[in-house]
N, C-alpha and C positions, 0 to 999 in steps of 0.2 A: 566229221565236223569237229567233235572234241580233238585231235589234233591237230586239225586247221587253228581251234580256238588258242590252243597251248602254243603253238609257238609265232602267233597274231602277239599272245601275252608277252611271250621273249621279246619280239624285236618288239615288242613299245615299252622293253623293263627303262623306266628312269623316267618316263615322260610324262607330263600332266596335263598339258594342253595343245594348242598349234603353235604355241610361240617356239615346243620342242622338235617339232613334227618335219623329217626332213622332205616327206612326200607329197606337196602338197607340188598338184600337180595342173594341167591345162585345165582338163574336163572341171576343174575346182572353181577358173579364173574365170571361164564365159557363165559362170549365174552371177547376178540374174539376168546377165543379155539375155541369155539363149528364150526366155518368157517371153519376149517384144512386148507386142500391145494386150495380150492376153486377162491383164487384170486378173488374178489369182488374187483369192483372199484365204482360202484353207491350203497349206501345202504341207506336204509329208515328204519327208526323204528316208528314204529305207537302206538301212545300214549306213548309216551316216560316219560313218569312221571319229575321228577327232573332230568332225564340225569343217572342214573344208568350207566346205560348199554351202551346210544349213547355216553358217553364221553369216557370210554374205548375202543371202538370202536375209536373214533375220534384220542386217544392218540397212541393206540396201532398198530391198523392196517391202513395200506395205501388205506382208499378208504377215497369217497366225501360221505358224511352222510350229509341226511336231516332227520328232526324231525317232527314230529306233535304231537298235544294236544290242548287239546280242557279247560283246566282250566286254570284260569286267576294266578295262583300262579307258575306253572309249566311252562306256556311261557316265564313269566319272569325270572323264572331262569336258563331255557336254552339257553335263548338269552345271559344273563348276563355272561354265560361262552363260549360263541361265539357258540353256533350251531345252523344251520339255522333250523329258524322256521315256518313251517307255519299252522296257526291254522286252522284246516275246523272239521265239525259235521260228524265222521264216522257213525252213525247212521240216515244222512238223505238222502233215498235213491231217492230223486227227485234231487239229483245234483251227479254229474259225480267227483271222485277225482279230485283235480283240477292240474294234472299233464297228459302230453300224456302216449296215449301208448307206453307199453315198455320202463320204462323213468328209471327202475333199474335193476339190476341183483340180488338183495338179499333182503330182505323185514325182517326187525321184529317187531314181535307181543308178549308182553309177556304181561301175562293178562290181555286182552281187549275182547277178542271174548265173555266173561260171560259178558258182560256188556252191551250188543247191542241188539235190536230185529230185527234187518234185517240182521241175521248172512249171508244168502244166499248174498245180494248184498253186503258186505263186503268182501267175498271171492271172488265173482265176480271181482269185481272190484282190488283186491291184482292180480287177475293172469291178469285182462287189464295192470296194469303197471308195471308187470314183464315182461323182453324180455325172448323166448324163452329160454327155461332151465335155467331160473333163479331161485331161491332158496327163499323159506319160511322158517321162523323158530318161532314156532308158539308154546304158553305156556296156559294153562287155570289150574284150580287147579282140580286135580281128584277126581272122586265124588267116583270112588270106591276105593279107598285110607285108610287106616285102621285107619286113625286120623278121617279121616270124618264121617265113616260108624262107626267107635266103637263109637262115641259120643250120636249119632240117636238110635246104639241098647243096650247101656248100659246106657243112662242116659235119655233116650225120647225128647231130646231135637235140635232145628236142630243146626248146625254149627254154623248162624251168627243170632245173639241175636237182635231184634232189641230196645230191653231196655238195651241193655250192653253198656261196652266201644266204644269211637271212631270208634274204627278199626271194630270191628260186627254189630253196625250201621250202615258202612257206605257200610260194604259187604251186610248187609241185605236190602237194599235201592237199590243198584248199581248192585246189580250179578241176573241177568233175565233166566241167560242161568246156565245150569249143565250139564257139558257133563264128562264121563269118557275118559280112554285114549282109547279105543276099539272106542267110539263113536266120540272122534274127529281125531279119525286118518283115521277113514269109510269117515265121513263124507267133511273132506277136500278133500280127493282122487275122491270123486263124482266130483271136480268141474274142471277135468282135471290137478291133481297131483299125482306124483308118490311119496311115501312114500320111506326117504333114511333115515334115522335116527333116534332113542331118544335119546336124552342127558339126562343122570340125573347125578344131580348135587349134591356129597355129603357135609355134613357139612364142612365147612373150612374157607369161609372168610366172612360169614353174619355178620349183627351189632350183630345178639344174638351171633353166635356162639364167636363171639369175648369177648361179653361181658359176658358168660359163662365160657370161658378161664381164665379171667384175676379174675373172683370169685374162680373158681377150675379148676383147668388144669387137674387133674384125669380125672374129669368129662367128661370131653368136648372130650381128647382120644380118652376117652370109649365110648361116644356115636359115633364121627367120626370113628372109629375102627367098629363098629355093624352095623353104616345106608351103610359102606363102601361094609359091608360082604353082606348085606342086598341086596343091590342093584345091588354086582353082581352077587350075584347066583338066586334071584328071577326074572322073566321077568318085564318090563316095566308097567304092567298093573295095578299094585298095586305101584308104585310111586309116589310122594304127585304131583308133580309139571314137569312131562317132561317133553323139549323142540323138539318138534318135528319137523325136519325136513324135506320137500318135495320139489320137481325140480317139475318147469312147466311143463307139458309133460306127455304121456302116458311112460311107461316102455320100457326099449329097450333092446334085447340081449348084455351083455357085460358091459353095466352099472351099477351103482351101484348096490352090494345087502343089503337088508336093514339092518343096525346093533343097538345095542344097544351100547352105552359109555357113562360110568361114570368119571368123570370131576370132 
């Protein structure tokens, strides 16, 4: 974890907010869609990076959002845009979150669970401080995903390089955990959650797709026009990146049934 954290610190040496942040990515763009009619008023986003996603959150929808993160570049900039911060080690499983139980109705998680080795008391501890039938929305990248699995069986090589760039250093240091989307949607619902949703999120508003746009607008179309088709007639399982949602709770007659939306 501390050289996950060290070189998280590299790649964001110069930056101070998202106005510098070139990563600002899908999973960023569908909140707050991916809530619908839910009515959230307490939400937490856990490891919240530079605020992606908790600022749109904060701007858009009408709840109280608190933040965590645990790097020293990412507190500061969340703080610097007003969202309350508090920094604790989701990976140290001899202390208790430092919030009561039941202290939200909505919890996010976008790629944080690949980074943890006590994914059990992580999850644990998401449904201590959900109140009853409150809502997870939970991201990791899929490992049977045909970007991930064509690289391993066409080129021998695994995903995250750790002689490459910045960014597969610093996956190659930091991602402990691989789970596909079969295995973390099993594996969340073990810990007393009922599976209500994946969100996949097609090209539209990322920094690439933007900055693909603005090189060739053909381009960019045609690929939003494929991953669009892609993703709604294939099922969830082959997805780079779904948002999965789940409600505290065993299943009930009448309640949600599980869907897929593209966003």
């Amino acid at each position: 974890m501390k050289t996950a954290v060290a070189i998280e610190e590299k790649r964001l040496e110069g930056m101070t907010g998202i106005e510098d942040y070139p990563w600002f990515k899908e999973r960023h763009r569908v909140f707050p869609a991916v809530f619908e009619d839910r009515q959230h008023k307490r939400v937490m986003d856990i490891s919240a990076g530079m605020g992606c996603a908790a600022q749109r959150i904060r701007d858009l929808y009408p709840a109280k959002i608190i933040c965590n993160d645990i790097t020293p570049t990412c507190v500061t900039a969340l703080r610097k845009i007003g969202l309350e911060t508090v920094s604790f080690d989701l990976d140290d499983d001899t202390q208790p979150y430092p919030f009561p139980d039941g202290s939200f109705d909505a919890i996010v998680s976008l790629v944080t669970i690949e980074h943890l080795i006590h994914v059990d008391y992580f999850i644990q501890q998401i449904h201590r401080l959900l109140e009853p039938n409150g809502y997870l929305y939970v991201s990791t990248p899929n490992y049977a995903a045909p970007e991930y699995v064509g690289r391993v069986l066409f080129t021998g090589q695994s995903y995250h390089d750790p002689l490459g760039d910045p960014d597969t250093r610093y996956e190659f240091y930091a991602h402990v955990r691989y789970f596909t989307y079969k295995t973390l949607l099993s594996f969340v619902a073990s810990f007393g959650f009922t599976p209500v949703a994946a969100y996949i999120a097609k090209p539209a508003g990322s920094a690439r797709f933007r900055e693909l746009s603005q090189k060739n607008r053909l381009a960019a179309v045609s690929i939003q026009s494929l991953m669009t088709l892609y993703y709604s007639v294939f099922p969830p399982t082959y997805a780079s990146e779904p948002i999965l949602c789940f409600r505290k709770g065993p299943a009930a007659a009448g309640r949600e049934k599980f869907r897929k939306v593209v966003l």
